[in-house]
N, C-alpha and C positions, 0 to 999 in steps of 0.2 A: 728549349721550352717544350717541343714537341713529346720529348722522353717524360716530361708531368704529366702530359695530358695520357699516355699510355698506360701510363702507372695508376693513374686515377680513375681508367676505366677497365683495368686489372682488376682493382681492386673491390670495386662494384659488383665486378662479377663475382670475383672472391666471395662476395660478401650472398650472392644471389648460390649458389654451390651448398651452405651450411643449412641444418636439418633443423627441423623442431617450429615451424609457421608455420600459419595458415594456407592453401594455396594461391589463395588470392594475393596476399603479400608478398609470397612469394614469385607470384609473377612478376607485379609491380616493381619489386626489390631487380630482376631481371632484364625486365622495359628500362628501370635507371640506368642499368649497367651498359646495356646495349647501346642506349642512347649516348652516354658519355665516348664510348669508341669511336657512334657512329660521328661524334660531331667533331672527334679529332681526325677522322680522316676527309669529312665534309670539308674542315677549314684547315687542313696540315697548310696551306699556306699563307696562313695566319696567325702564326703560333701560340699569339699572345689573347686573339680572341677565344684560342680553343681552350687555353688550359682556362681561362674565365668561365665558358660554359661547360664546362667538364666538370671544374672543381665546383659549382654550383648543382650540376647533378648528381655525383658523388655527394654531398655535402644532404643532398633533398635525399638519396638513395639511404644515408645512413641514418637519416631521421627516421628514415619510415623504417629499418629496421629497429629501430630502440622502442617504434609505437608496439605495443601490447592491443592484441585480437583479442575483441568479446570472444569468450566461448557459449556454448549453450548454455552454460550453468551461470554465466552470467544474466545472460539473457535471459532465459526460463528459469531460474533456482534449477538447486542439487536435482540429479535426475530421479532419485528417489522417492520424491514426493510426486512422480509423475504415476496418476496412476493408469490403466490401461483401459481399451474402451469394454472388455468384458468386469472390470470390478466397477466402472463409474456405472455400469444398466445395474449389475446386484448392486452397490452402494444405493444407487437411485430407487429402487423398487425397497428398500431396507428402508430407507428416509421416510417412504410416501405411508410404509407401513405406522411406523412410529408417527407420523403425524396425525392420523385419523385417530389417535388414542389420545392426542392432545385435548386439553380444557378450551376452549373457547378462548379466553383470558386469563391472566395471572395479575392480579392486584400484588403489589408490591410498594414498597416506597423510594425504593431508590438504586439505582443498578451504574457498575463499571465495565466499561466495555473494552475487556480486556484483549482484543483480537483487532482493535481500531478498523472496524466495518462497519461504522455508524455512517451515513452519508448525511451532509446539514440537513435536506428535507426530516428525515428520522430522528435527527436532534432536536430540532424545532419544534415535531409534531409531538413527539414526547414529553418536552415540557410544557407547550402550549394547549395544547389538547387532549393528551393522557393524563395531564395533569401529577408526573412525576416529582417527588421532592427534590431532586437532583439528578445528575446523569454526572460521571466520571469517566472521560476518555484518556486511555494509556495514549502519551505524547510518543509519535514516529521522530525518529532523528536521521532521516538517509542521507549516506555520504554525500557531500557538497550542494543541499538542498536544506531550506529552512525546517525548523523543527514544526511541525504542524498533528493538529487532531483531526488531519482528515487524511485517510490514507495518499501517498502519491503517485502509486498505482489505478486511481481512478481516473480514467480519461477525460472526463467532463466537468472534476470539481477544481473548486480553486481552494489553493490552502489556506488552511486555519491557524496561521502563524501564532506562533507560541514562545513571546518575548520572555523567557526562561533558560541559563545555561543547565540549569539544575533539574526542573519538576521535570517528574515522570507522570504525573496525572493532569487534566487541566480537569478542576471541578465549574461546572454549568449550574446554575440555581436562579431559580425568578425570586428578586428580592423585592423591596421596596425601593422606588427612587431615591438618591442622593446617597445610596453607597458608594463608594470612591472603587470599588472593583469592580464597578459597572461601566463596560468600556462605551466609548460614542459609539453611537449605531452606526458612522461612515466608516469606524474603523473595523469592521465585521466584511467578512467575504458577501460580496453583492449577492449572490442565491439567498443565504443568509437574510439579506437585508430584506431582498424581494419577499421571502417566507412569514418573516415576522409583518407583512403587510398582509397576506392572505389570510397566515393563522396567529395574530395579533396578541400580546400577551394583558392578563388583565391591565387596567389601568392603573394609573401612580405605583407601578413595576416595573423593571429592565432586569437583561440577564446578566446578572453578575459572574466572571468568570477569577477561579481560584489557583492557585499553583499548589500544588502537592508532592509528594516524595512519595505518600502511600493511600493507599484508596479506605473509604471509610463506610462504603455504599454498602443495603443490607445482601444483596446480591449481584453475579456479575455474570456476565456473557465470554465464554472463554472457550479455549478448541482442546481437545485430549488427543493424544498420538493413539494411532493403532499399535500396541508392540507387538503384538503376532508376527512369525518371520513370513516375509513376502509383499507384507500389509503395511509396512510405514507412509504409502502412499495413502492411505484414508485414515479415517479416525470421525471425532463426533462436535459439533457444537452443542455446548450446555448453556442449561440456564442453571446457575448455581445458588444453591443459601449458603452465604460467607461465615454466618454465625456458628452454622450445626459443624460443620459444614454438608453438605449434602446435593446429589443430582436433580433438580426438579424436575427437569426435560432436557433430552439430549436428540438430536438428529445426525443419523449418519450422512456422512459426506467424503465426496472425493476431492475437494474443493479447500487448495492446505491454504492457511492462511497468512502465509509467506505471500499469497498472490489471491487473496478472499474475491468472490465474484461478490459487488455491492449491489444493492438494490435500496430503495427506499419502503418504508412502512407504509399500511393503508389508512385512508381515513374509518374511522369507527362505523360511519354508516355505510360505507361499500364493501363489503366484505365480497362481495365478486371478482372483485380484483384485488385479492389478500395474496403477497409473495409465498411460492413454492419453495419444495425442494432443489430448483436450482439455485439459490441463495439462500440455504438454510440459517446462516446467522440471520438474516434479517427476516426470516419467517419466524425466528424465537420471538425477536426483536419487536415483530411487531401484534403479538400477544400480549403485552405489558400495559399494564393500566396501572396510576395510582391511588392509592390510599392517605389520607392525613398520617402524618410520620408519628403522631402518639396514638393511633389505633392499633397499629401492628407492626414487629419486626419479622416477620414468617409470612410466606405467600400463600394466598387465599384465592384455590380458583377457584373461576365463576362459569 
């Protein structure tokens, strides 16, 4: 019995000797090995207890080789979109220029938010206060995580589950009561729920939410790559006319939207604390006012 326990802490090590981990697993992978030797010579006079914890640390040893290491690029996206701390101050100082040439506001009637950077407060306040004919958010589907319109990279939100194997859009609209795609207000993410108590939607209304394949809004909020070589790490968020098609405003950013910093919109009367260029989508974002959807399909700034 002793000659298993030998072979199985052989082979541990064997297995601690081959290239291509982490080194931390690979330590680990080394501690199994060791261990398994050390407990056949702790208990050689016990044969039968040792090849039992032997072959349970080999057996734990070879799991943890079969585990797959995060790399950085899992953890952080491609290293490409990283960009460096001298292009984010020029990307930064390029953004702050392009926003002092911005409107004030852009009346529109209805926008897709094609980069899913909307956070609920932004949803909310856009239809309830900006008074938007609709909002369209591109649905996230991250591996083994519900599909939701709220990104899940956000630390703080809770997701906007999206009972759909199919829509890639969920369409948001305040209708009138008794539409049948107006979900129960318990079934809404509690921020959500809290929001619609603050910034409350007219009366005999609820928000009805839609499934989509394709978006139908007169404009949309979306990010461009830089292709310049060197430059894949920045690029711009737009605010787009879907019709013409056309740029209405774009802000530079180092901020890829594999990994979007969110922020929430301002209310209309504070504009002291209107979000920056460190959250440029949501500084478009929160320029948008709407218009009745038969006055105009072209944005009108104010």
């Amino acid at each position: 019995m002793d000659i298993w326990g030998f072979l199985a802490g052989l082979a541990a090590l064997a297995i601690t000797a081959a290239g291509g981990l982490a080194k931390l697993k690979m330590i680990l992978i080394g501690i199994g090995g060791a261990g398994a030797l050390a407990t056949l010579l702790m208990f050689r006079k016990h044969p039968l207890l040792a090849t039992v914890l032997c072959t349970g640390l080999t057996l734990g040893t070879l799991s943890l080789w079969q585990t797959r290491v995060p790399t950085s690029t899992d953890l952080y996206g491609d290293p490409a979109i990283w960009a460096s701390i001298a292009q984010q101050q020029s990307t930064l100082q390029a953004c702050e220029a392009e926003m002092a040439l911005l409107p004030d506001r852009f009346a529109l009637t209805s926008v897709v938010d094609e980069v899913t950077a909307l956070d609920e407060h932004s949803i909310v306040k856009l239809l309830s206060l900006r008074k938007l004919a609709f909002l369209e958010i591109k649905v996230q589907r991250p591996p083994g995580k519900p599909a939701s319109i709220i990104r899940p990279g956000n630390p703080v939100a809770q997701p906007w589950r999206v009972d759909s194997p199919t829509a890639a859009y969920v369409r948001l609209e305040v209708v009138a009561e008794g539409s049948l795609e107006c979900p129960a207000l318990a079934s809404l993410p509690d921020t959500v729920q809290q929001d619609l108590k603050v910034w409350p939607l007219p009366p005999g209304t609820c928000l009805q939410t839609r499934f989509e394949t394709q978006p139908s809004a007169s404009h949309a909020l979306d990010y461009q790559r830089d292709t310049r070589p060197g430059q894949s790490a920045l690029g711009h968020y737009r605010l787009l006319e879907r019709t013409a098609p056309k740029v209405v405003a774009q802000l530079a950013t180092s901020n890829h939207p594999n990994h979007p910093i969110i922020g929430s919109i301002s209310q209309l009367d504070q504009p002291t604390v209107r979000p920056g260029c460190q959250t440029p989508h949501t500084a478009l974002a929160d320029r948008l006012v709407g218009i009745p959807l038969q006055q105009s399909a072209s944005v009108i700034a104010q």
